[in-house]
C-alpha positions as CSV (number, residue, x, y, z in Angstrom):
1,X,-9.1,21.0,14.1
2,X,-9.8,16.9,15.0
3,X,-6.4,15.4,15.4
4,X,-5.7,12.0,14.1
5,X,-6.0,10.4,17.5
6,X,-9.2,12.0,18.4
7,X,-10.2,10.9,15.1
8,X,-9.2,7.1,16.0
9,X,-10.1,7.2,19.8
10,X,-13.8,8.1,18.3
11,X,-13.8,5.3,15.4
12,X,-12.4,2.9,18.1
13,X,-15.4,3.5,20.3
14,X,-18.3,3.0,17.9
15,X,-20.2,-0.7,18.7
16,X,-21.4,-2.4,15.9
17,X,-25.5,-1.6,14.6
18,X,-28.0,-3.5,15.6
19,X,-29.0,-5.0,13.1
20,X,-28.0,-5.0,9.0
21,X,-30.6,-2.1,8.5
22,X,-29.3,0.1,10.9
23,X,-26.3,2.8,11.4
24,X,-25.3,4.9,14.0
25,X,-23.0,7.6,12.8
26,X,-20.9,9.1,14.9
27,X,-20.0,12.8,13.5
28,X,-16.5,14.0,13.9
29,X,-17.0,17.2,14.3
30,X,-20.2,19.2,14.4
31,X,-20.5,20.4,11.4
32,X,-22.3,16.9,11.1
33,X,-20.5,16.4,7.2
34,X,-17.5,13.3,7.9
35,X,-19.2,10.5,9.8
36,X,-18.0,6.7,10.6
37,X,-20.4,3.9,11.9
38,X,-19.8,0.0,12.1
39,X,-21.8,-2.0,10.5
40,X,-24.1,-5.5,12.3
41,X,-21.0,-7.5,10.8
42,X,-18.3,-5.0,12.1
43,X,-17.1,-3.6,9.1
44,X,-16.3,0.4,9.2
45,X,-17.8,2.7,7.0
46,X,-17.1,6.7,6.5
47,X,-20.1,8.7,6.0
48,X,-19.7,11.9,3.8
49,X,-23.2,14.1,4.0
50,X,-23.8,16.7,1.3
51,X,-24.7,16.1,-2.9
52,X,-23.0,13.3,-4.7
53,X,-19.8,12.8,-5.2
54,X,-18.0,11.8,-8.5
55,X,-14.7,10.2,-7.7
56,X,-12.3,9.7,-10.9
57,X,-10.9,6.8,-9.5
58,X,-12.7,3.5,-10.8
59,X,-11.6,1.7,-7.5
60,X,-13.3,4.4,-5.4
61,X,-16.4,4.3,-7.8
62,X,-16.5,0.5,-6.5
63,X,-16.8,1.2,-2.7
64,X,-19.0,4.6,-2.4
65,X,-22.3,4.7,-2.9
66,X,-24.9,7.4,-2.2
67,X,-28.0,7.5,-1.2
68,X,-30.9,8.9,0.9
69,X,-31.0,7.7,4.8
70,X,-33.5,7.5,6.8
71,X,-33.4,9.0,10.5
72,X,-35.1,8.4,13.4
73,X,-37.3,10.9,15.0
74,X,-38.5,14.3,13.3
75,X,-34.7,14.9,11.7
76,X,-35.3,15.1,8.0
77,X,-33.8,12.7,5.6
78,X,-29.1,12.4,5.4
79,X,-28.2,12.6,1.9
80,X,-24.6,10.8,2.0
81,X,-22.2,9.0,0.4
82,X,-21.0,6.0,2.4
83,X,-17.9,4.8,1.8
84,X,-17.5,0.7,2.6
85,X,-13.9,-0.2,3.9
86,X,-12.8,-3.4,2.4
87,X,-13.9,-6.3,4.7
88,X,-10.8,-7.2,6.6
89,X,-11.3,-6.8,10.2
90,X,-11.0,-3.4,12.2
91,X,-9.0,-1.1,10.3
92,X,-9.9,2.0,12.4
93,X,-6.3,3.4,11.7
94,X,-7.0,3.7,8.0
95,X,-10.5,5.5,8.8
96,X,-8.9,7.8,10.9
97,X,-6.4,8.8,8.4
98,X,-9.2,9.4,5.6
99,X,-11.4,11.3,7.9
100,X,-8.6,13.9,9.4
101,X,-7.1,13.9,5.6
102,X,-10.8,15.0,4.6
103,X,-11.2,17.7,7.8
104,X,-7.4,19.0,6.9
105,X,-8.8,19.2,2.9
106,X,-11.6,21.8,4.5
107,X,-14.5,18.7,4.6
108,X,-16.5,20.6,6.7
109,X,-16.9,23.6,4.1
110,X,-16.5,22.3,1.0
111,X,-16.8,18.9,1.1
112,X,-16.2,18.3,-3.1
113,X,-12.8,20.7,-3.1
114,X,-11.8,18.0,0.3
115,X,-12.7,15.0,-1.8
116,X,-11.0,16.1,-4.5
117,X,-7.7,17.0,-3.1
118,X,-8.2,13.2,-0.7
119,X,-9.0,10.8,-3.3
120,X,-5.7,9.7,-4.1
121,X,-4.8,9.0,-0.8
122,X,-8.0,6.9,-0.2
123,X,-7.2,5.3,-3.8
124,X,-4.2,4.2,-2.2
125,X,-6.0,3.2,1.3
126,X,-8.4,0.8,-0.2
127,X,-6.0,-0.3,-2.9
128,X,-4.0,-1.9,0.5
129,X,-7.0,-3.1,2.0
130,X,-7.9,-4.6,-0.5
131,X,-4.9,-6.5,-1.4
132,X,-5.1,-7.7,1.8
133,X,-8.3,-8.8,1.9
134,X,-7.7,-11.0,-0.9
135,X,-4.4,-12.4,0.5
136,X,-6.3,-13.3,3.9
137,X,-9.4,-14.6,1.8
138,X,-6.3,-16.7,0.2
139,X,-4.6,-17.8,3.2
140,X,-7.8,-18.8,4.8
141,X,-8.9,-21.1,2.3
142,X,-5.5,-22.6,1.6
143,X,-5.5,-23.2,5.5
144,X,-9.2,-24.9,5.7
145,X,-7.9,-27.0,2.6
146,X,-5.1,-28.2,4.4
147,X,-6.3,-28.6,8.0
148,X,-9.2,-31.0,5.9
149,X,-6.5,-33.4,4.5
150,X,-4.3,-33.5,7.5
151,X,-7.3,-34.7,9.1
152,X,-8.2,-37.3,6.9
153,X,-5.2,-38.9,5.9
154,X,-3.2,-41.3,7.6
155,X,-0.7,-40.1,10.5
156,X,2.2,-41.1,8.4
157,X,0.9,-39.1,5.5
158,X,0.5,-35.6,7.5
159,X,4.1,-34.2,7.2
160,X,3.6,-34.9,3.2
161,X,0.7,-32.7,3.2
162,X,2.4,-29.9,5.3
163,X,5.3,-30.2,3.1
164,X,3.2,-30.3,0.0
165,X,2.4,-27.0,0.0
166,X,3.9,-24.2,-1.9
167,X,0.7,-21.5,-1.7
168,X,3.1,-19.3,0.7
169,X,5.1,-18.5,-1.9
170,X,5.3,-17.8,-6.1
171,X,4.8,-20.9,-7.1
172,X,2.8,-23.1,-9.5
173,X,0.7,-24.4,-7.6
174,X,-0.8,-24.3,-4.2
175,X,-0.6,-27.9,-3.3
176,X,1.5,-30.1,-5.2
177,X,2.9,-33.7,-5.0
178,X,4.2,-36.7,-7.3
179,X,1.7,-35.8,-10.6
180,X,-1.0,-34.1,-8.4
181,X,-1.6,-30.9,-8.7
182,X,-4.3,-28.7,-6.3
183,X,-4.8,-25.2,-7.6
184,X,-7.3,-23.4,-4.3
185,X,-9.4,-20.1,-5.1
186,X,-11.6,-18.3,-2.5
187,X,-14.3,-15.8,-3.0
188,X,-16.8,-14.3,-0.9
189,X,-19.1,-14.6,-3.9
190,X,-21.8,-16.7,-3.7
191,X,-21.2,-18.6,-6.9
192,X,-17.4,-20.0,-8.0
193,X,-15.9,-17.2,-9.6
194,X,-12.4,-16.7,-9.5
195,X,-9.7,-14.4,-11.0
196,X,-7.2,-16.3,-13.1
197,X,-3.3,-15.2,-12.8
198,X,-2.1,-16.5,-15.9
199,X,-3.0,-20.3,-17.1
200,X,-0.7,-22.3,-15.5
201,X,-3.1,-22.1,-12.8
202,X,-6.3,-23.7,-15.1
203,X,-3.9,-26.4,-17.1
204,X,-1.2,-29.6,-16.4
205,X,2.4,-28.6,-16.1
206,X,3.9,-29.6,-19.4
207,X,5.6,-33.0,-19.9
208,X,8.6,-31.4,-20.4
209,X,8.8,-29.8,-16.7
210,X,10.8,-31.5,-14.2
211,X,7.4,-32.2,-12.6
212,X,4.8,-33.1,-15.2
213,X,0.8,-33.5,-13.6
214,X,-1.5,-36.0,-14.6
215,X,-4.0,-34.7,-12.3
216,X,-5.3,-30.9,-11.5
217,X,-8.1,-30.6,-9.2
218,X,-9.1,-26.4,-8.9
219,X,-10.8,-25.6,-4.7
220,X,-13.7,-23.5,-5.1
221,X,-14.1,-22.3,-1.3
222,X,-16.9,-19.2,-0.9
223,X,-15.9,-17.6,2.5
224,X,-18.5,-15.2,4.8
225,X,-16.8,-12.9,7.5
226,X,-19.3,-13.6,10.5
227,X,-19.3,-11.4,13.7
228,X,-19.8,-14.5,16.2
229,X,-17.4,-17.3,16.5
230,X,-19.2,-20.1,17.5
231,X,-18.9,-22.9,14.6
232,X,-16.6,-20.8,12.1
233,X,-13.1,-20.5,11.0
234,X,-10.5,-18.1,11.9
235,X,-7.0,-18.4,10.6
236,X,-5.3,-18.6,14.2
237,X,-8.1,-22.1,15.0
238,X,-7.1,-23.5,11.8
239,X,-3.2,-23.2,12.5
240,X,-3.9,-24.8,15.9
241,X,-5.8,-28.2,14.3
242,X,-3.2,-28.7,12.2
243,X,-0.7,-27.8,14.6
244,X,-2.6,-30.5,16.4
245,X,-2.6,-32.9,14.1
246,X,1.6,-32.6,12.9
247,X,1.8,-33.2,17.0
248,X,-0.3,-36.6,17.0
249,X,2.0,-38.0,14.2
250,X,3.7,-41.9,14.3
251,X,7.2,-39.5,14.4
252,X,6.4,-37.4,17.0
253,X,9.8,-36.2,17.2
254,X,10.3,-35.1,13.8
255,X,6.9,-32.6,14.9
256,X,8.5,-29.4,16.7
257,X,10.7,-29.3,13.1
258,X,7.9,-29.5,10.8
259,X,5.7,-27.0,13.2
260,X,8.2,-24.5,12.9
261,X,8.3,-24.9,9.0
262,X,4.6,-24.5,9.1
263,X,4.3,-21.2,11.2
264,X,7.2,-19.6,9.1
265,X,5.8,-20.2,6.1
266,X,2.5,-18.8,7.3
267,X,4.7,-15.9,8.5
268,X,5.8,-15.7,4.7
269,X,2.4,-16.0,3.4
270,X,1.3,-12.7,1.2
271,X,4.6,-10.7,1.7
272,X,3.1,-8.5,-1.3
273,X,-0.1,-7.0,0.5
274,X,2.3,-7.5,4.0
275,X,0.0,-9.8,5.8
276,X,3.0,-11.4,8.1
277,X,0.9,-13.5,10.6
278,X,2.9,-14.7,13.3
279,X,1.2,-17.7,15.0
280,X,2.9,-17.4,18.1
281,X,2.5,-13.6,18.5
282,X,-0.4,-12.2,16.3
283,X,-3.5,-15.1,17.3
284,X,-5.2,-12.6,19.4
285,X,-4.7,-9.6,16.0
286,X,-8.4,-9.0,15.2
287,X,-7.3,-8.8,11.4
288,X,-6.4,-12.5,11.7
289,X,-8.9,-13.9,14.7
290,X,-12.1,-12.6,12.5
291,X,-14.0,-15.7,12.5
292,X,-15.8,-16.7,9.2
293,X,-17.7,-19.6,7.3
294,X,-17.4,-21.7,4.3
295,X,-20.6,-21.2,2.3
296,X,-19.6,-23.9,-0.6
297,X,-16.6,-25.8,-1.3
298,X,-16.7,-27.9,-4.3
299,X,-13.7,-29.5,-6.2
300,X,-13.6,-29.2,-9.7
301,X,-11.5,-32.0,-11.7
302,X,-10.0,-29.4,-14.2
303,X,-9.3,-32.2,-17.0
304,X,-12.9,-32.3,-17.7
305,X,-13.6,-31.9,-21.1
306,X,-17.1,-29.9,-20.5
307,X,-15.0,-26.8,-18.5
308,X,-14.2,-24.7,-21.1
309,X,-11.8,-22.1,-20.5
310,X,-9.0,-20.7,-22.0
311,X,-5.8,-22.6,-22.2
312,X,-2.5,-22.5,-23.9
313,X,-3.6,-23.8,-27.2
314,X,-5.8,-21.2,-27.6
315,X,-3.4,-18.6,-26.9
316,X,-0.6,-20.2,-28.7
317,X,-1.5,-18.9,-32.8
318,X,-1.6,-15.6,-31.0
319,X,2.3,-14.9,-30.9
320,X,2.8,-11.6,-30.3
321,X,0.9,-12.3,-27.0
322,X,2.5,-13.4,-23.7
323,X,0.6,-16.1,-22.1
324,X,1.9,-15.7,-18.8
325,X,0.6,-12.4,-18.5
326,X,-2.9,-13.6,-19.5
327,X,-5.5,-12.7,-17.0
328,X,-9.5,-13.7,-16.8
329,X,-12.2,-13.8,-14.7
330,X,-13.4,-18.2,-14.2
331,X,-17.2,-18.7,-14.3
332,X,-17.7,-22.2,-12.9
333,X,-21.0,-23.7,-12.8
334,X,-22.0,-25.8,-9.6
335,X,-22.9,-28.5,-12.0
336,X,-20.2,-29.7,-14.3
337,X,-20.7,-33.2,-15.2
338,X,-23.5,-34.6,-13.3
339,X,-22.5,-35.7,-9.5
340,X,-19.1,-36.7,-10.2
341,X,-17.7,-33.0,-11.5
342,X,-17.4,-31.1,-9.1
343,X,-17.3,-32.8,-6.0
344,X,-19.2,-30.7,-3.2
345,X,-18.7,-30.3,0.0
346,X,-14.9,-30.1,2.5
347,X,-14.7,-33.8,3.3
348,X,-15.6,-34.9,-0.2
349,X,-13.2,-32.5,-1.9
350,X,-10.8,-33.8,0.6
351,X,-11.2,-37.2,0.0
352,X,-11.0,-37.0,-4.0
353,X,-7.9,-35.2,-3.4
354,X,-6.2,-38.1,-0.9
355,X,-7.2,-40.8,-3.7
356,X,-5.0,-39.7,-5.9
357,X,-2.2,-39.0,-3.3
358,X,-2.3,-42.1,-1.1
């Protein structure tokens, strides 16, 4: 029987297709039934050939897919369900875990009895990937949010900004200062929808709290995982420019302080899905060095009357109904009022946000 490590010294051979179209499955064993390929951007998908399955989970539901494929030459046509890995970065430990759970099960016979007895344990595979692709989707944009103001505002002004934000852990806000508040959401959507956590995030902090807001400004940032480098983001480049930039400050000596602040609370960033970068150990990690690109970033001024969401006056006749615990899926449109709500673009969003703070 494939052990895991033949399993993972296989998946951590495979080359990425040629081109989006394309897959090149590499069979574990030869009964030809568990497969893994990589996809053009890099991503790692488990083939499973035979009839359709019907997983019970919803999650799983989400992520397979079957279908008729294509082969080259006189082969006739794979029927297989493909099973997408969430999309952060080269988890060929995971894979190899499914695919020898799936051999162990009796895959190669009986391929529905395998699934069967597997799909909680790949539930509870993507379930973690997942998480963390949503805390590194979060990270990343909280990082390109802040490298853009450090860069903009004054050298004086940078430690504020560092100091400002409270993303890395439970807090209220992402960025926050004096009655400013910065709420940042990231989505690898093409349009500015974001899961809402309960709406604090959407509204001011009441007048009553030690730190009322005037102003709340929500980041819409669509992200694209890319496979080459050249003129993207990664989290490790972004930690180094605003490394850079807490370095060139007037009080240079007050820097190797605030840097360390910086790469801890980084280290602290997503302790729930167990992200932990480590700036000064993890860089070269291809979880964390995956470059991508910023499709869109627009900043939405949240006291605009013409958003209409769901705030704590709407909830509040509702008693027997904890508001806190209120969660919803944000529709923004690209257009809210005219030019003026929401800003578009990195440097414009930055600069409507340094207005109010300087």
């Amino acid at each position: 029987m494939t052990t895991y490590e033949e399993a993972l010294r296989q998946i951590s051979a495979l080359s990425n297709s040629r081109s989006s179209g394309e897959r090149d499955i590499s069979w574990i064993t030869p009964a030809h039934v568990v497969g893994v390929s990589r996809t053009y951007d890099g991503h790692l998908e488990i083939f499973l050939s035979g009839t359709r399955l019907a997983p019970a989970s919803n999650l799983i539901k989400d992520f397979l897919e079957f279908q008729k494929w294509h082969r080259d030459g006189d082969n006739p046509k794979l029927l297989a369900n493909r099973l997408v890995l969430p999309a952060v970065g080269h988890y060929d430990q995971v894979a190899a875990f499914i695919c020898t759970e799936l051999l162990r099960n009796g895959a190669d016979t009986d391929l529905l009895m395998a699934f069967r007895h597997t799909e909680p344990i790949v539930e509870m595979a993507i379930r973690r990937l997942r998480l963390t692709d949503q805390a590194l989707l979060g990270l990343a944009g909280e990082l390109i949010v802040m490298d853009a103001l450090v860069k903009q505002i004054r050298p004086e002004g940078v430690a504020s900004i560092v100091r400002s934000w409270d993303g890395w852990k439970e807090s209220l806000r992402d960025f926050s200062w004096a009655d400013t508040g910065v709420e940042v959401k990231t989505t690898t959507l093409s349009t500015s929808s974001h899961m809402i956590e309960g709406v604090h995030q959407v509204e001011l902090r009441s007048a009553r709290s030690l730190l009322p807001e005037n102003r709340l400004y929500l980041v819409s940032l669509g992200l694209q995982w890319v496979s080459h480098a050249e003129g993207a983001f990664s989290i490790p480049s972004l930690v180094d420019s605003i490394i850079s930039r807490v370095g060139s400050q007037d009080n240079a000596r007050d820097a190797p302080a605030l840097i360390d602040l910086l790469i801890s609370r980084i280290h602290e960033y997503g302790s729930g899905a167990e992200i932990g970068y480590d700036h000064r150990t993890m860089r070269s990690d291809p979880v964390f060095s995956r470059p991508f690109v910023a499709r869109f970033v627009r900043g939405y001024d949240m006291l605009d009357e013409k958003i209409r969401i769901i705030r704590s006056p709407d909830i509040a006749p509702h008693v027997h109904v904890d508001s806190s615990s209120l969660s919803y899926r944000l529709e923004l449109p690209s257009r809210v009022s005219g030019d003026l709500n929401p800003v578009v673009g990195l440097q414009a969003t930055a600069r409507l946000v340094l207005n109010m703070f300087q």
